[in-house]
gemmi code that builds the backbone of each chain (N, CA, C; Angstrom):
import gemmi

chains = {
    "A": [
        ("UNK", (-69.398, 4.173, 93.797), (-69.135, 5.421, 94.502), (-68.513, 6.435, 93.540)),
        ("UNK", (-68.880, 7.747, 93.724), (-68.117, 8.723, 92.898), (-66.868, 9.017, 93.357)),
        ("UNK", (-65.935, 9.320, 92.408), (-64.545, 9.343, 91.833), (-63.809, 10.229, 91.086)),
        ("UNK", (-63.371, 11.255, 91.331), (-62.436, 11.838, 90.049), (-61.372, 12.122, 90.172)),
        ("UNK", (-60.497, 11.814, 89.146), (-58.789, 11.475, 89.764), (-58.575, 12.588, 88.403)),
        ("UNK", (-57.397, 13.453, 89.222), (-56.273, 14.122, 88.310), (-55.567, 13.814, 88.419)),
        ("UNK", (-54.383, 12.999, 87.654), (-53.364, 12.319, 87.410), (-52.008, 13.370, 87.706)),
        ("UNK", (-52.711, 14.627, 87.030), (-51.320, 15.063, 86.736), (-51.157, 16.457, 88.085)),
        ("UNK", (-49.979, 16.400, 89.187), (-50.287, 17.038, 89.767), (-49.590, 18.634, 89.718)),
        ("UNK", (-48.917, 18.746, 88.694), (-48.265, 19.671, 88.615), (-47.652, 19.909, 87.102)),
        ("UNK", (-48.388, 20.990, 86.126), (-47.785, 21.331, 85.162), (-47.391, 22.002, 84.648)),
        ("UNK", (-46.077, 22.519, 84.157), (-45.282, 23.642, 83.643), (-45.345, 23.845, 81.930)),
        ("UNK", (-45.564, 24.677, 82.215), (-45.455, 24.820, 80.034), (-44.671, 26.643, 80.241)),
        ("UNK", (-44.100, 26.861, 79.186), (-43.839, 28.226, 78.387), (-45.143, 28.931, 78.112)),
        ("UNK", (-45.235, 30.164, 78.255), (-46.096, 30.813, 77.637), (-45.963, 30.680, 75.918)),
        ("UNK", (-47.307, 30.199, 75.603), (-48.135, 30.219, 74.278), (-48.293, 28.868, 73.582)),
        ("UNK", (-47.684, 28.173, 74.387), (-47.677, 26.550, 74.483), (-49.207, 25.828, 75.024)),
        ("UNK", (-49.978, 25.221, 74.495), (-51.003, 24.804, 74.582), (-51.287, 23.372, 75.307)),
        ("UNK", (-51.977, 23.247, 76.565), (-51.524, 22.083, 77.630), (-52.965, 21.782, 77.937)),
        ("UNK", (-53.096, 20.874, 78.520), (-54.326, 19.426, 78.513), (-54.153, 18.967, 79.814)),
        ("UNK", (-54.964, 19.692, 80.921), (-55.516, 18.938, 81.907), (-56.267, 17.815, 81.871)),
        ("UNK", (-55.850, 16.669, 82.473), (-57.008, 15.419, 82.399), (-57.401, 15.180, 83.722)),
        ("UNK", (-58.773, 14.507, 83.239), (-59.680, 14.196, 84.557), (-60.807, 13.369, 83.723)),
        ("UNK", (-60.536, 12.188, 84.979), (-61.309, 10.845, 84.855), (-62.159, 10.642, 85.962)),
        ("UNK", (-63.636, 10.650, 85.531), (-64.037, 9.992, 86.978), (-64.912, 8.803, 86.779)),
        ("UNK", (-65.446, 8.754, 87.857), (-65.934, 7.427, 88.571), (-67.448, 7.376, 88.973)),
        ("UNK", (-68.476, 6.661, 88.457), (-70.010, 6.654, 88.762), (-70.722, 5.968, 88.064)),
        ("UNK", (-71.881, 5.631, 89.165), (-72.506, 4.473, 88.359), (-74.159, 5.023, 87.969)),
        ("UNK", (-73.893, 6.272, 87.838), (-75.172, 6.902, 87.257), (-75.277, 7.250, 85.934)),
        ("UNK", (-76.779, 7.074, 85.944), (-76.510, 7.980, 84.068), (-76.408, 9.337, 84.261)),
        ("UNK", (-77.088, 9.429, 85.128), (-76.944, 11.237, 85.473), (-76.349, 11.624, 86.482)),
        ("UNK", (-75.706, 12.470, 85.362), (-74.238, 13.205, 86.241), (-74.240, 14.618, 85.946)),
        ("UNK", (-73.228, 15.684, 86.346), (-72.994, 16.538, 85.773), (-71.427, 16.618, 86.034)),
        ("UNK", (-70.718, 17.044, 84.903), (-69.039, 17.482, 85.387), (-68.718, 19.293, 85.223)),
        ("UNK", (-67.813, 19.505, 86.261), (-67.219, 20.832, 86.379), (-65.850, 21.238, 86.141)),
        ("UNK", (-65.625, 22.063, 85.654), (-64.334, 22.376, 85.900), (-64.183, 23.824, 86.695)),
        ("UNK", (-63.225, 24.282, 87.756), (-63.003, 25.065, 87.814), (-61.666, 25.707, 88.253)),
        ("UNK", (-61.332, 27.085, 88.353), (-59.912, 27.594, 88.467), (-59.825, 28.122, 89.915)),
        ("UNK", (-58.839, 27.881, 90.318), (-58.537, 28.864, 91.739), (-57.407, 29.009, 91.390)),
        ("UNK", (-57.317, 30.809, 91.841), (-56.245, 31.208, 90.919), (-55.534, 31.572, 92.573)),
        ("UNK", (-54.245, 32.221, 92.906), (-53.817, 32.378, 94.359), (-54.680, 32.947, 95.535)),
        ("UNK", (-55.633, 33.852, 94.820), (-56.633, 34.644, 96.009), (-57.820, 33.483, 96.852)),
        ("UNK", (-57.573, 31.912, 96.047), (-58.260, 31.392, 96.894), (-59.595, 30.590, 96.612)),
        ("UNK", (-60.364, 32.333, 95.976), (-62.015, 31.764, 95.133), (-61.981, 30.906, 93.842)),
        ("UNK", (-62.609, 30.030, 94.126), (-62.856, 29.293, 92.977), (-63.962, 29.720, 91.949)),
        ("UNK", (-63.364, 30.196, 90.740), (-64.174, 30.103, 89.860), (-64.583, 29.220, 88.863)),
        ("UNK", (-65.878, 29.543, 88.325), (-66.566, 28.237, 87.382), (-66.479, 28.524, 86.115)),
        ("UNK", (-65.513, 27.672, 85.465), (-65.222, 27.714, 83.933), (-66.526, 27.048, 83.057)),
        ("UNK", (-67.026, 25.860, 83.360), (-67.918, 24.881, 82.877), (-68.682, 24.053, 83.477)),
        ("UNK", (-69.622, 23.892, 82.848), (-70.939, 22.868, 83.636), (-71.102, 21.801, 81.914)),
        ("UNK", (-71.013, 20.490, 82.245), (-71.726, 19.255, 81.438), (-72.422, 18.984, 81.806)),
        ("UNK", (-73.676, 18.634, 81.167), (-74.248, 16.936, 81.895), (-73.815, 15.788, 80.769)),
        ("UNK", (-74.097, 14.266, 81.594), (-73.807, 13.457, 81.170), (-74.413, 12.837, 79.579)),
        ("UNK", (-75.346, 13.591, 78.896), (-76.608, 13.532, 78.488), (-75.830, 14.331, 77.042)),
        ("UNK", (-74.820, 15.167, 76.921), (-74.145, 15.961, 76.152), (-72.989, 15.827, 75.664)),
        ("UNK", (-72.475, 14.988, 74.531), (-71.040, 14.977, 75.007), (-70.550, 15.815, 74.010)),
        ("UNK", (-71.032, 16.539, 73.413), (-70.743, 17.683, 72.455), (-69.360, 18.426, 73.244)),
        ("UNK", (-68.359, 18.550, 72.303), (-67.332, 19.079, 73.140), (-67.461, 21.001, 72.362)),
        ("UNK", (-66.834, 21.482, 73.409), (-67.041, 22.837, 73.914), (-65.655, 23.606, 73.691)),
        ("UNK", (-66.363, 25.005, 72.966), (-64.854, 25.872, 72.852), (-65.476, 27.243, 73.509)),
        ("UNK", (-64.342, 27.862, 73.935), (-65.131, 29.367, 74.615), (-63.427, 29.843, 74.331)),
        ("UNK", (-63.620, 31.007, 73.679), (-62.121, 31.396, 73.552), (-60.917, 30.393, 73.372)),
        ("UNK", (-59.971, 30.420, 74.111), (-58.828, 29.797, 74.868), (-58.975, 28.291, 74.613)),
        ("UNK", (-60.288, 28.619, 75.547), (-60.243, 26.852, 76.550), (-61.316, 26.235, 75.685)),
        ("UNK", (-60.947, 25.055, 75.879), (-61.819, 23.872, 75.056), (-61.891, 22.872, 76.388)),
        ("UNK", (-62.960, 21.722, 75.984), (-63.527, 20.553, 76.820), (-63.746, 19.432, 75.850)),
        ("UNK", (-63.317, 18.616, 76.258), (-63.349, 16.859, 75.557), (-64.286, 16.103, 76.662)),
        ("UNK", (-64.885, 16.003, 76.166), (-65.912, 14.636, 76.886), (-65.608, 13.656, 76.525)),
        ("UNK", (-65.693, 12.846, 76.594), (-65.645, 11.014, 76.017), (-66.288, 10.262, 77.501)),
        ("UNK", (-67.986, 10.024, 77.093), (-67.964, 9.110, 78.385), (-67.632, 7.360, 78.216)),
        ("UNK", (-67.479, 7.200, 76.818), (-66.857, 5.740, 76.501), (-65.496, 5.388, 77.622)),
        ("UNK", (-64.295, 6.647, 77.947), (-63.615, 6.564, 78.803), (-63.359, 7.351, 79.979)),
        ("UNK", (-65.097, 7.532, 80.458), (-65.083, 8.760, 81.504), (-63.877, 9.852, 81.512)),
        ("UNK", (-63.844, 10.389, 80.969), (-62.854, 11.570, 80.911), (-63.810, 12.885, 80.389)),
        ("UNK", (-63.094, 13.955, 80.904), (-63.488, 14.972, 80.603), (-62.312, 16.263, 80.493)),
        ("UNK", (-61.524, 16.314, 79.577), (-60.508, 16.938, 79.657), (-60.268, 18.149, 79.157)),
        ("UNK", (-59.491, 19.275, 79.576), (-59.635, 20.532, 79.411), (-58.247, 21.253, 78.765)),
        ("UNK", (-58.588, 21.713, 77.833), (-57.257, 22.155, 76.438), (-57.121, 23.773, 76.909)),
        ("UNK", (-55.924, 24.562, 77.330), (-55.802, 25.753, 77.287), (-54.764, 25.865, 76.024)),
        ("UNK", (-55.569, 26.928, 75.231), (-54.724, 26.899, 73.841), (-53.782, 28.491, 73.677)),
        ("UNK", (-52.498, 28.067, 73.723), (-51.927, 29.816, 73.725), (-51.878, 30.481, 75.130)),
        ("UNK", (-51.214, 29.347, 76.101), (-51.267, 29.569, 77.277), (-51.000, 31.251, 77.895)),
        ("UNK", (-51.044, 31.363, 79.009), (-50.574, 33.020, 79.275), (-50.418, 32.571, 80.881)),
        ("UNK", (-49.526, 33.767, 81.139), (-49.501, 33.502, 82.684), (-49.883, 33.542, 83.467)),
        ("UNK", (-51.431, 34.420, 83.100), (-52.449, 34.517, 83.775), (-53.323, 33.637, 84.203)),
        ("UNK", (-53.010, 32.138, 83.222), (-53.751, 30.761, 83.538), (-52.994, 30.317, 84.658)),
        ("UNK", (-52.027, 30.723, 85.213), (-50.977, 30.431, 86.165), (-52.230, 29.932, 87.966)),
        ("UNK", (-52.513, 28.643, 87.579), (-53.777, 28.525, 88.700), (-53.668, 27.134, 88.822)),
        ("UNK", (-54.794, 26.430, 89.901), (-55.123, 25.162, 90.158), (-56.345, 25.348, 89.673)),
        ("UNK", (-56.614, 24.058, 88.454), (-57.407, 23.881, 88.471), (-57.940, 22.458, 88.923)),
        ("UNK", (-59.692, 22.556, 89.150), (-60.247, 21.790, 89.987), (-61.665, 20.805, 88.985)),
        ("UNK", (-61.380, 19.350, 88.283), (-62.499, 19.034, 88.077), (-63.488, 17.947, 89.191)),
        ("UNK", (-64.820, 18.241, 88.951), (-65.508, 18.112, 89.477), (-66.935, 17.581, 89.240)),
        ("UNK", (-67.249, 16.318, 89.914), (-68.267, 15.361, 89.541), (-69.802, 16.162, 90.518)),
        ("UNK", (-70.832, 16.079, 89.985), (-72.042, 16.151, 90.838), (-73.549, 14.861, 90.529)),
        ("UNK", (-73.971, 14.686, 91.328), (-74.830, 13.392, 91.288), (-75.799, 13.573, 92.312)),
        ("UNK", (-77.549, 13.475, 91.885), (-78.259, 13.383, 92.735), (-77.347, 12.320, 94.174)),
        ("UNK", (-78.118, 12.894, 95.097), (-78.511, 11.855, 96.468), (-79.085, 12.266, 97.350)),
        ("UNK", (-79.955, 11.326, 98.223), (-80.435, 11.961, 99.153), (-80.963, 13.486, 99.418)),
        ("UNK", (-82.031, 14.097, 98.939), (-81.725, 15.470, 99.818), (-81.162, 16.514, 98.852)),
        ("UNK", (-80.259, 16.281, 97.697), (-79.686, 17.385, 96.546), (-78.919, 16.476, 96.387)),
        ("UNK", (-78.145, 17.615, 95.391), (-76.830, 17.029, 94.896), (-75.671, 17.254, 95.618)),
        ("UNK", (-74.722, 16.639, 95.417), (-73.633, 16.040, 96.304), (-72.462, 16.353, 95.206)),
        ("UNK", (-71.954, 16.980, 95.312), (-70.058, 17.404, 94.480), (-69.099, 16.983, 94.950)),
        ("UNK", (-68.238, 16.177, 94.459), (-66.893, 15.677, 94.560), (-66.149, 16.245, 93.772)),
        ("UNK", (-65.080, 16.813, 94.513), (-63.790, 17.502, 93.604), (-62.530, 16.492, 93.360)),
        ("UNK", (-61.638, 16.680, 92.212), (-60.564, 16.285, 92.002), (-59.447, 16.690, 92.830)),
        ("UNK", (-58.339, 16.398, 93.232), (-57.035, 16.623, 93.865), (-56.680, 18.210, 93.486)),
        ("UNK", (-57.131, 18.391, 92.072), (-56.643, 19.227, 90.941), (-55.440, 19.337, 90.365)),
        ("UNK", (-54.955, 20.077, 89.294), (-54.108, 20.453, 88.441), (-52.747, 21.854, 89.233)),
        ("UNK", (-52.028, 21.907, 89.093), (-51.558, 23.571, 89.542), (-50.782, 23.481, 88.033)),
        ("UNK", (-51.073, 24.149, 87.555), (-50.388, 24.945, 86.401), (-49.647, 26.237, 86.464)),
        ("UNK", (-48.273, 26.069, 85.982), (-47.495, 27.028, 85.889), (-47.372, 27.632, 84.903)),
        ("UNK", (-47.412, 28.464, 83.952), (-47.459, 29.203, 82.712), (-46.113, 30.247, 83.254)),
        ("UNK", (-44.879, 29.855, 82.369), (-44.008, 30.485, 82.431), (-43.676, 31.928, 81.155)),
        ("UNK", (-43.162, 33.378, 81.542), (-43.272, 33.721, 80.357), (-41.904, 33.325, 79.445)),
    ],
    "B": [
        ("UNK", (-66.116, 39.160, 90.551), (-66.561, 38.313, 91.713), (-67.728, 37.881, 91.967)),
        ("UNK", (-68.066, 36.773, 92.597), (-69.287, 36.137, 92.478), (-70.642, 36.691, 93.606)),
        ("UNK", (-70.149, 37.895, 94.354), (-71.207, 37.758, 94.680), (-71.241, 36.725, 96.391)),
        ("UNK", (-70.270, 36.289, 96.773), (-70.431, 35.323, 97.869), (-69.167, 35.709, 98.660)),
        ("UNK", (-69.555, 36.497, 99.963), (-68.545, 36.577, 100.762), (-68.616, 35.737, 102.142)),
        ("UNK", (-67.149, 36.104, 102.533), (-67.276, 35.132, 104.184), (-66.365, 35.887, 104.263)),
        ("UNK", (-67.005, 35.989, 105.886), (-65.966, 36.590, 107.248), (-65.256, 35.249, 108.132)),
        ("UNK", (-64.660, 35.613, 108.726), (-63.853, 36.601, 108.417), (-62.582, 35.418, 107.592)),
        ("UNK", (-61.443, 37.027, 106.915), (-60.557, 36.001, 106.175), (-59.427, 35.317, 106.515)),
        ("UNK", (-59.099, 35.305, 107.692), (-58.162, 34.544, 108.219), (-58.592, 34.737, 109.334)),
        ("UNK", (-58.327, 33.076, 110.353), (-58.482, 32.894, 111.506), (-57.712, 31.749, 112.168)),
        ("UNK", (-56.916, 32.728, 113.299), (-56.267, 31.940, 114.418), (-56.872, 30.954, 115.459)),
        ("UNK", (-56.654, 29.925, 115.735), (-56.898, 29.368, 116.683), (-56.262, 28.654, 117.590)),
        ("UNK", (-56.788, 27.546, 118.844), (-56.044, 26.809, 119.538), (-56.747, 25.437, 119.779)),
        ("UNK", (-55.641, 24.774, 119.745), (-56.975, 23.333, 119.607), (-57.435, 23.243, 120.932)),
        ("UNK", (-58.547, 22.488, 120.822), (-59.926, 22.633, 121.700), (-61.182, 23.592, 121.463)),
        ("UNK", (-60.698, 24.909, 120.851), (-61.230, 25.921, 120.747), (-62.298, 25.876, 119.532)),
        ("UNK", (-63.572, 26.570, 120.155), (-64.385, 26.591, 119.077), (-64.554, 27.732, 117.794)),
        ("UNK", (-64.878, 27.312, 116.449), (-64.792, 28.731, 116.081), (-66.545, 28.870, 115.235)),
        ("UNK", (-66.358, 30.044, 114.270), (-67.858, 30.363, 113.689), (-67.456, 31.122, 112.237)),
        ("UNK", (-67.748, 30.104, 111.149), (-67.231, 30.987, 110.213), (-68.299, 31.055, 109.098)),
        ("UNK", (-68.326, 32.345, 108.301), (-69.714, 32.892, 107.916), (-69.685, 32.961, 106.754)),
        ("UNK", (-71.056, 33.175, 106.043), (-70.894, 33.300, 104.453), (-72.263, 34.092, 104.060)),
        ("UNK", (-72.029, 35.134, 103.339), (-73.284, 35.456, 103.070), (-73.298, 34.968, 101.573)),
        ("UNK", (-74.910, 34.491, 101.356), (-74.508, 34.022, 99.586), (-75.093, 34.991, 98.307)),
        ("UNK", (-75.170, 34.275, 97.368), (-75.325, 35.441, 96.112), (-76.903, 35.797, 96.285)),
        ("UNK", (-77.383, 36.785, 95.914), (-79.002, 37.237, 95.768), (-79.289, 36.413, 95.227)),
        ("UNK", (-80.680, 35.697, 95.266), (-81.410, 34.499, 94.916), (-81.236, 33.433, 94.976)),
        ("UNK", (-80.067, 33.256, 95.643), (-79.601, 31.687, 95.843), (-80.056, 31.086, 97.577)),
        ("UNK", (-80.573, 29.978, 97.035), (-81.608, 29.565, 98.166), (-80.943, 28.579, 99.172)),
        ("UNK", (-79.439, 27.818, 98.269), (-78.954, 27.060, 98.653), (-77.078, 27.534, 99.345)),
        ("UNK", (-76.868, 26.575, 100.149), (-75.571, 27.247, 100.616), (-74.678, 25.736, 101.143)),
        ("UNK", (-73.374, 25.232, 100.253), (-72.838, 23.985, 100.951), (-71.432, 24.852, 101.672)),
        ("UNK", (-70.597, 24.176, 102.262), (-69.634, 24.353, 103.003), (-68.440, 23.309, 102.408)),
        ("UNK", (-67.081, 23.614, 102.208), (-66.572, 22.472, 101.813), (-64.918, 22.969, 102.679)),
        ("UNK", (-64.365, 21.829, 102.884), (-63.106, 22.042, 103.776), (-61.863, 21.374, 102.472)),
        ("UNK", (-60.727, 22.431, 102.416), (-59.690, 22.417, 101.925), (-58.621, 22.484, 102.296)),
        ("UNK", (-58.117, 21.455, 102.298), (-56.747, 21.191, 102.836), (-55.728, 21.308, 102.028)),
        ("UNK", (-54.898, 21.653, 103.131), (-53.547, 22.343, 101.404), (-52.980, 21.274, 101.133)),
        ("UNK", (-53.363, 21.896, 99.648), (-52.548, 20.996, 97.998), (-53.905, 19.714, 97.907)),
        ("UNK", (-55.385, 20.028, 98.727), (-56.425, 18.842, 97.646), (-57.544, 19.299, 97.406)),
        ("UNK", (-58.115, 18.918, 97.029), (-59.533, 19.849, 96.317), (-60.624, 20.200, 97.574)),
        ("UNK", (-61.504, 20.751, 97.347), (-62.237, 20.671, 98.549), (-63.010, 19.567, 99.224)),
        ("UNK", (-63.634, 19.427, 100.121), (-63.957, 18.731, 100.224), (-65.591, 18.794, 101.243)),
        ("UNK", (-66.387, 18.392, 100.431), (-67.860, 18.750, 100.794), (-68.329, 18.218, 102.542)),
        ("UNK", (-68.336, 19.352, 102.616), (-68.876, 19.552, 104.300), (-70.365, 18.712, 104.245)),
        ("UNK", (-71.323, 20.064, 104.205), (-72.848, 19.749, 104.377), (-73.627, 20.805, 103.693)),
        ("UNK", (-74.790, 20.672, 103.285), (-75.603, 21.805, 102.309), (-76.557, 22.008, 103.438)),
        ("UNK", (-76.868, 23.134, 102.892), (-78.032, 23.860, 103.668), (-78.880, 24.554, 102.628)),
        ("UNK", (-80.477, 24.023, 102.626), (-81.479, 24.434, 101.802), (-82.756, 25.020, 102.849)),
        ("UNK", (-83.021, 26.108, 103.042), (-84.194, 26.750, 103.153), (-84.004, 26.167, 104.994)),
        ("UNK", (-82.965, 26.085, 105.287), (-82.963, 26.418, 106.919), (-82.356, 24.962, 107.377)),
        ("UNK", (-82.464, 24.363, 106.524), (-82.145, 22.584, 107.043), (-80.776, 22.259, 106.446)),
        ("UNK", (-80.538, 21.641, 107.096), (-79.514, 20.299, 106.532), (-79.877, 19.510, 105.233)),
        ("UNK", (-79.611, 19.156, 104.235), (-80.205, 18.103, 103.764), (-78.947, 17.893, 103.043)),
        ("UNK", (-77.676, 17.513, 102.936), (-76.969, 17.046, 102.785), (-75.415, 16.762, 103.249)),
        ("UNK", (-75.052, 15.664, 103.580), (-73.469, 16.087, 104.574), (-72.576, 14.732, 103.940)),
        ("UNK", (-71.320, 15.013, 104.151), (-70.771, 14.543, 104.030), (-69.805, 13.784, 105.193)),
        ("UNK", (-68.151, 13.117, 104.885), (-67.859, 12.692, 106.002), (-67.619, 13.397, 106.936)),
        ("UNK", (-67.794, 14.347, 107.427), (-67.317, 15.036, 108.840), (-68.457, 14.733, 110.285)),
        ("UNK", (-67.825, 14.694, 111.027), (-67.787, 14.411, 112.463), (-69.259, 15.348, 112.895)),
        ("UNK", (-69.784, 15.410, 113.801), (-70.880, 15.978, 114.332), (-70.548, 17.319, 115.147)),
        ("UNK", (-69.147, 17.247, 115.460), (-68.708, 18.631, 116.051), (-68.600, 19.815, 114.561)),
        ("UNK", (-68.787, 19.503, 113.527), (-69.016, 20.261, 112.498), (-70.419, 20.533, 112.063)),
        ("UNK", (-71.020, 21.633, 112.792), (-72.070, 21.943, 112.454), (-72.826, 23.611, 111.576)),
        ("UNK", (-73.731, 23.315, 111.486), (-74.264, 24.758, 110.957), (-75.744, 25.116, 110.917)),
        ("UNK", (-75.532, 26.578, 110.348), (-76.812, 26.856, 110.252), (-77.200, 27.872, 109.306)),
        ("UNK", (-78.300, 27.868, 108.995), (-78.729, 28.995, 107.585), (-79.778, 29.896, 108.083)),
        ("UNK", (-79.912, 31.040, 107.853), (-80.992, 32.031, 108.161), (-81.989, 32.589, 106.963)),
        ("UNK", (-83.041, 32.778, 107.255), (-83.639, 33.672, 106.430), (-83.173, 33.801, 105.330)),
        ("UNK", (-82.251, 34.588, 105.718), (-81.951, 35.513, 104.035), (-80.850, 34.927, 103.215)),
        ("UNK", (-80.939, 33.612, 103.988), (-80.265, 31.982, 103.062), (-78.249, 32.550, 103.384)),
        ("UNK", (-78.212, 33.469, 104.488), (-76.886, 33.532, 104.541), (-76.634, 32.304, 105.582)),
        ("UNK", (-75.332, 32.051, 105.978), (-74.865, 30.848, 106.862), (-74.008, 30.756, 107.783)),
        ("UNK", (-73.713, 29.735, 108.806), (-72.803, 30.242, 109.560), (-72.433, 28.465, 109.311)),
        ("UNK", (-71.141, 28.380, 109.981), (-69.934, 26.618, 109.630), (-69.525, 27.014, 111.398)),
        ("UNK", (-69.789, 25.967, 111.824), (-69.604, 25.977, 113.724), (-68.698, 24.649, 113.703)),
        ("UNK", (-67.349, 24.671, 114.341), (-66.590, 23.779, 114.803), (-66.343, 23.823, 116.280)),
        ("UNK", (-66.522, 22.642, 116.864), (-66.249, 22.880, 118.211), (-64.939, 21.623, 118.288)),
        ("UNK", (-64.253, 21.737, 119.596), (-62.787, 21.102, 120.112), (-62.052, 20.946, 118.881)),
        ("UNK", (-61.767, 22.114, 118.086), (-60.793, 21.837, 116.975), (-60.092, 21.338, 116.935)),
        ("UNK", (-59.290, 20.420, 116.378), (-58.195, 19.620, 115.969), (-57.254, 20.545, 114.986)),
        ("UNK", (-56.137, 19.749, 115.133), (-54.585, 20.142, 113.972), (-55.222, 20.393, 112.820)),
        ("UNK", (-55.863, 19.214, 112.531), (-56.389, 19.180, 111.142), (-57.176, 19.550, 110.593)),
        ("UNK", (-58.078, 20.179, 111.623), (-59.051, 21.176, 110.799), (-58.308, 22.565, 110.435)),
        ("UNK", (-57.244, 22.492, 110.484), (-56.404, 23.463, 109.910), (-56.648, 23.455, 108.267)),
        ("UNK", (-57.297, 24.662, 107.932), (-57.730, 24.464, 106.461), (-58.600, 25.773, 105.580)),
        ("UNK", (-58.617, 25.775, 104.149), (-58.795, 27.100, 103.644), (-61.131, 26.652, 103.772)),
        ("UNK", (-61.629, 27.093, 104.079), (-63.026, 26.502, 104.126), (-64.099, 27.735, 103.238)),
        ("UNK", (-64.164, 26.947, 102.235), (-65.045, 27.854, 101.107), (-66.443, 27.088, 101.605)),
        ("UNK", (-67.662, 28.287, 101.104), (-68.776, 28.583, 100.997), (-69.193, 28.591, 99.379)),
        ("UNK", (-70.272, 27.763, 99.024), (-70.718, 28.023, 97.732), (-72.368, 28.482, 98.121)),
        ("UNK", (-72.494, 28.716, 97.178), (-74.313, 29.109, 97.063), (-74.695, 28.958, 95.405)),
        ("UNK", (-75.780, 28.351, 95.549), (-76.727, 28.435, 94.301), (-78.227, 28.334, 94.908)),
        ("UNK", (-79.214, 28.010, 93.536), (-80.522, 27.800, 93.372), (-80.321, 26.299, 93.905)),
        ("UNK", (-81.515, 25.801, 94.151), (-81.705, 24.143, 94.792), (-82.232, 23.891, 93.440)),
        ("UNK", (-81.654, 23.335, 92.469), (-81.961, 22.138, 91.333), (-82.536, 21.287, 91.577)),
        ("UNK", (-83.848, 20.234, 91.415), (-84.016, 18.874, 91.763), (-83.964, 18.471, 90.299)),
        ("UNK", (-84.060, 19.043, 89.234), (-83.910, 18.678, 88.113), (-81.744, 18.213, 87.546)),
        ("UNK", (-81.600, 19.463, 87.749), (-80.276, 19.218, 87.381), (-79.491, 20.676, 88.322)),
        ("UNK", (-78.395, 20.089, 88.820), (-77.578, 21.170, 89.491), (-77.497, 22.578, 89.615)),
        ("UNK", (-77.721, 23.664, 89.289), (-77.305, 24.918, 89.121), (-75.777, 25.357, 90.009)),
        ("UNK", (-74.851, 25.834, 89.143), (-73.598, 25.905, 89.460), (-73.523, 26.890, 89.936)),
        ("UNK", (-73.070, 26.428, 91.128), (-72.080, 26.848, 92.530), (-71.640, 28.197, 92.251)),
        ("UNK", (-71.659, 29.099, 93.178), (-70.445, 30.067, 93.147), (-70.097, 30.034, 94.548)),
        ("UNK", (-68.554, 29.913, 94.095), (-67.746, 30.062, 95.934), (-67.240, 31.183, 96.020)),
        ("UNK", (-67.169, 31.735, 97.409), (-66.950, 33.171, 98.271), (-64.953, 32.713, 97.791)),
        ("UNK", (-64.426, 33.510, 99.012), (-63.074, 33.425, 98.741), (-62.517, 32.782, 99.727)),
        ("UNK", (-63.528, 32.003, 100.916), (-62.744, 31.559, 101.643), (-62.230, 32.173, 103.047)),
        ("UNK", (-62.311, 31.270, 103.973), (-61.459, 31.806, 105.442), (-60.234, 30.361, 105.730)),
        ("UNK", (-59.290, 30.978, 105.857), (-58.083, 30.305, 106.126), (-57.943, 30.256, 107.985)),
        ("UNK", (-58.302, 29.358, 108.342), (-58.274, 29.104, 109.450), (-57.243, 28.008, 109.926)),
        ("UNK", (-56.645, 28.220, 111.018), (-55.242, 28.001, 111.477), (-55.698, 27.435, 113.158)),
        ("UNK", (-55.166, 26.129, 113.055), (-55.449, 25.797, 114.072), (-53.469, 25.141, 115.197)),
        ("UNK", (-53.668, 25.779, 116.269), (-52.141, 25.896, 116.433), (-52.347, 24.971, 117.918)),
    ],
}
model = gemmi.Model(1)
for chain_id, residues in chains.items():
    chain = gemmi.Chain(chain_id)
    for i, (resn, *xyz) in enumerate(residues, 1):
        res = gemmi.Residue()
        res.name, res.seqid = resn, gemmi.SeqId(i, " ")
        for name, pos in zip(("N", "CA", "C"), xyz):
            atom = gemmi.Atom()
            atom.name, atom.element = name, gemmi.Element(name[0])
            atom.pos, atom.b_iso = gemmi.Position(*pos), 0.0
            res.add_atom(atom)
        chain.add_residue(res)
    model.add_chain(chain)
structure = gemmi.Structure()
structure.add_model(model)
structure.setup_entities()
């Protein structure tokens, strides 16, 4: 059955301090895809990243970076030079054919505090 | 913003009471899921709607229903609400992938309050 656990439910850093959301999940497919995304207080969730399982090339876009390792299902997310504007929950997120489409399972998520 | 709204943004209720909450989705997106969020956990996947049907649901009850129109916008129908459907309920929309996913965009949500 699919699975993705965020361990950590609440994290505080200083602004410009660089912090590491983790997220592990759970599946017995080869094909997968993982997400990450932010909901910042207004609610909408936005989409930082799309993987598939097929890629484990890790990823930089500005700021934020992505670690894959499917040796230990993880997929973890580096904000580098935090700001307070990262001040959000973030949400990772498994997707997997079934039945009919695909099917998304979200993590608990992250709430990050970015203090200045 | 993505492009994906829902009406309305906050809503009162009383348990027993039925409600109807809406989403129109992004231009070209064919697909539309529903997911229920409960405060402080991630969402949690309702049911998809592709080209007028159902074709995917998750654990919720049969008094959680819906429907998609034409122009691939949607409506999320709860009937004899409970406490616990007290919850923030996002709308996503994309393209229908059978190859590989096309990522989601979610509206902002109706915060619905069940008293």
């Amino acid at each position: 059955a699919q699975k993705v656990t965020q361990a950590q439910t609440e994290i505080s850093v200083v602004e410009k301090e660089d912090v590491t959301l983790d997220c592990v999940y759970e599946t017995r497919d080869t094909t997968y895809y993982l997400f990450w995304y932010k909901q910042p207080p207004s609610g909408e969730l936005v989409f930082l990243i799309r993987r598939n399982s097929f890629d484990e090339q890790n990823e930089i876009s500005g700021r934020y970076s992505w670690n894959f390792q499917k040796s230990t299902s993880s997929f973890n997310f580096t904000i580098t030079a935090s700001q307070v504007v990262d001040s959000a929950v973030y949400f990772c997120a498994l997707s997997e054919w079934q039945t009919g489409g695909f099917k998304t399972i979200f993590g608990a998520g992250t709430r990050l505090f970015v203090k200045a | 913003e993505t492009g994906v709204t829902q009406s309305p943004t906050h809503l009162i209720k009383t348990r027993g009471q039925q409600v109807t909450l809406r989403c129109s989705s992004q231009s070209g997106h064919n697909t539309v899921s529903w997911y229920q969020q409960a405060l402080g956990q991630g969402p949690q996947f309702i049911f998809q709607y592709y080209r007028e049907e159902e074709n995917g649901r998750g654990n919720f009850p049969p008094r959680f229903s819906g429907l998609q129109f034409p122009n691939y916008s949607s409506e999320l129908n709860v009937n004899a609400l409970e406490l616990d459907d007290s919850a923030l309920y996002l709308c996503a929309s994309r393209t229908r992938g059978t190859i590989e996913p096309d990522t989601q965009y979610f509206g902002p949500g109706t915060r619905l309050t069940v008293l």
